[in-house]
C-alpha positions in Angstrom: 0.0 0.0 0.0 2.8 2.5 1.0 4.6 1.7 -2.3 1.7 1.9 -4.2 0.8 5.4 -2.6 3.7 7.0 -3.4 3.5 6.0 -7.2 -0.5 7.8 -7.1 1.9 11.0 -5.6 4.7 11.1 -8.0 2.1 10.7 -10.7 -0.2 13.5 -9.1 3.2 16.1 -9.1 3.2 15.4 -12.7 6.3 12.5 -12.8 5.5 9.5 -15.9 5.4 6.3 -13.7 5.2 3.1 -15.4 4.8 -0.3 -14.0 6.5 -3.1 -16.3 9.3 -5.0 -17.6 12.2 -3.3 -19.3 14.6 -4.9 -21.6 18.2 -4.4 -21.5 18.5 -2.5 -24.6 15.9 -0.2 -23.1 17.8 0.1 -20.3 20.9 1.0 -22.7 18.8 3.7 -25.2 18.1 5.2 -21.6 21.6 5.4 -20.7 22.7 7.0 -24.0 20.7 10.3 -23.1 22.6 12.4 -21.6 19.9 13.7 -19.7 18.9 10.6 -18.3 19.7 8.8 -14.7 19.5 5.3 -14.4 19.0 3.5 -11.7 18.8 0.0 -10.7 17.9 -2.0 -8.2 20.1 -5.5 -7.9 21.0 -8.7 -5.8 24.4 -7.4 -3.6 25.5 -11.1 -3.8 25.1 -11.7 -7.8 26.0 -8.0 -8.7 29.5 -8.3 -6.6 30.3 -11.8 -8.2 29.7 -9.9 -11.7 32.0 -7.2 -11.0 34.7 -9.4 -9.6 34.4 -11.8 -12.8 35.4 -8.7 -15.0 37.8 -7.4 -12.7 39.4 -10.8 -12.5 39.1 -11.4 -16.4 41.1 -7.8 -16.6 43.4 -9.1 -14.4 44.1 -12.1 -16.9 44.7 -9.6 -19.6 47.0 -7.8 -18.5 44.5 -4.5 -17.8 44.8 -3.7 -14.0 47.1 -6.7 -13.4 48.1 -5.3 -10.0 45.5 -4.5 -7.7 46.9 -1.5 -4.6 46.1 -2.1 -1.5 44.6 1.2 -1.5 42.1 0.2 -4.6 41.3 -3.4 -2.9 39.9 -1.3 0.1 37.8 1.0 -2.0 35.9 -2.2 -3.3 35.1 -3.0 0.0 31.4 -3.2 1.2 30.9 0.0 3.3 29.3 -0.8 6.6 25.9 1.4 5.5 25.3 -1.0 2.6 25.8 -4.3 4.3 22.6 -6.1 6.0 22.4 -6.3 10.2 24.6 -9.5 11.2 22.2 -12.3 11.9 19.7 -11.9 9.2 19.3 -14.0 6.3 21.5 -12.5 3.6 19.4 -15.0 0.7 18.6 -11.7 -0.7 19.9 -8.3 0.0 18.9 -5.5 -2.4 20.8 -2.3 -3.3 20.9 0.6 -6.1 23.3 1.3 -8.2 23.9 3.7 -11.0 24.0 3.2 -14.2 26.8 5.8 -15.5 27.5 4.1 -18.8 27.5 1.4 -21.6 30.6 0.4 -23.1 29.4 -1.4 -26.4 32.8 -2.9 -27.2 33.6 -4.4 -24.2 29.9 -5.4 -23.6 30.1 -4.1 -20.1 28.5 -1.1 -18.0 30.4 1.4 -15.9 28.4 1.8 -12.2 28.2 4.3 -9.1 28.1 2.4 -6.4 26.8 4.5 -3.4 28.1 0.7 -0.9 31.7 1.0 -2.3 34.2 3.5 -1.3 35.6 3.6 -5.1 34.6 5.6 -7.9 33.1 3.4 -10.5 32.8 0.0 -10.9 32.3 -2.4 -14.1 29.7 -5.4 -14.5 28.9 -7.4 -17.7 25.9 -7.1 -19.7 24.6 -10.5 -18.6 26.0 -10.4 -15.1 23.9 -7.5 -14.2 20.9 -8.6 -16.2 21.1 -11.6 -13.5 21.2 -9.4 -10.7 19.1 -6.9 -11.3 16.3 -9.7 -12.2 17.3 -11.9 -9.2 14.0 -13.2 -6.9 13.4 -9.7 -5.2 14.3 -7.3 -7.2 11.4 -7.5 -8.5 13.3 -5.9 -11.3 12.9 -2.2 -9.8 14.1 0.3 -12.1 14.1 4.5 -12.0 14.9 6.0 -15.3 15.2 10.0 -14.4 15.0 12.2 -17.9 16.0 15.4 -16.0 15.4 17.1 -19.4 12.3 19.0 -18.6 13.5 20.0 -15.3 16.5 21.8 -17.1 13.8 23.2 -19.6 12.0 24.8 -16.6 14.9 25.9 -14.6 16.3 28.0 -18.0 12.3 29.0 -18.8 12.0 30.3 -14.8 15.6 31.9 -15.3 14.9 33.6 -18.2 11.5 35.1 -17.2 13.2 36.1 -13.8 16.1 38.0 -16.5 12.9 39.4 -18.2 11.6 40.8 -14.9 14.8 42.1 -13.5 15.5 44.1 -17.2 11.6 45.3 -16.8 12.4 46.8 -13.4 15.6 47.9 -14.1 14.2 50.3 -17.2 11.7 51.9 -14.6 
């Protein structure tokens, strides 16, 4: 009910809320607006075994074939995104961010608000498994901040316009 009540809100303030499936290439159109934020709600345990398979499978190739001590650390779980000890970790949720898609490499570029380092890389199908893992129940927010730029330059300009008007007086 509380969930439900807060999509009948966002839709009364004038926010486009939709409640279905999205495919991965939807996802990936999204993320190739530059006025768009992505955000995606995954599996902690399947989305951290994606991210080490790539960093491993760098590793291999020679790309980031030393890991510092320093950069080990900032892959670490910060304490705010890790569950209370004693409860069943079968599924623990978190967002991430979707900052990019690298086509070539077939792989996405995160934010990850639970690590301490700056971005983060997961597969294509890696993160299609954790962001449809039992739970998710595939939560997505795509933000096109478009037509709040359109109204902050509209109010700004019309706040120019009134400024000129008094300053001709």
């Amino acid at each position: 009910a509380r969930v439900n009540s807060l999509f009948q809100r966002a839709s009364e303030i004038g926010l486009h809320v939709e409640m279905r499936s999205v495919e991965m290439d939807q996802i990936i159109e999204a993320l190739k607006k530059e006025t768009c934020v992505t955000i995606v709600l995954v599996d902690t345990q399947r989305f951290e075994e994606g991210c080490a398979a790539v960093a491993e499978r760098r590793r291999k190739q020679g790309r980031g074939a030393t890991v510092e001590s320093e950069e080990a650390a900032a892959l670490q779980r910060l304490p705010h995104s890790l569950p209370p000890t004693g409860i069943d970790r079968g599924f623990v949720g978190h967002y991430v961010v979707l900052v990019a898609y690298r086509e070539d490499q077939d792989v996405f570029e995160i934010s990850d608000p639970g690590v301490a380092a700056e971005r983060r890389v997961i597969d294509r199908v890696a993160l299609e498994l954790a962001r449809k893992r039992h739970g998710t129940d595939e939560d997505l927010l795509v933000i096109d901040v478009a037509p709040l730029i359109a109204r902050a330059e509209a109010a700004a300009q019309q706040q120019q316009a009134m400024d000129a008007g008094r300053g001709q007086s």
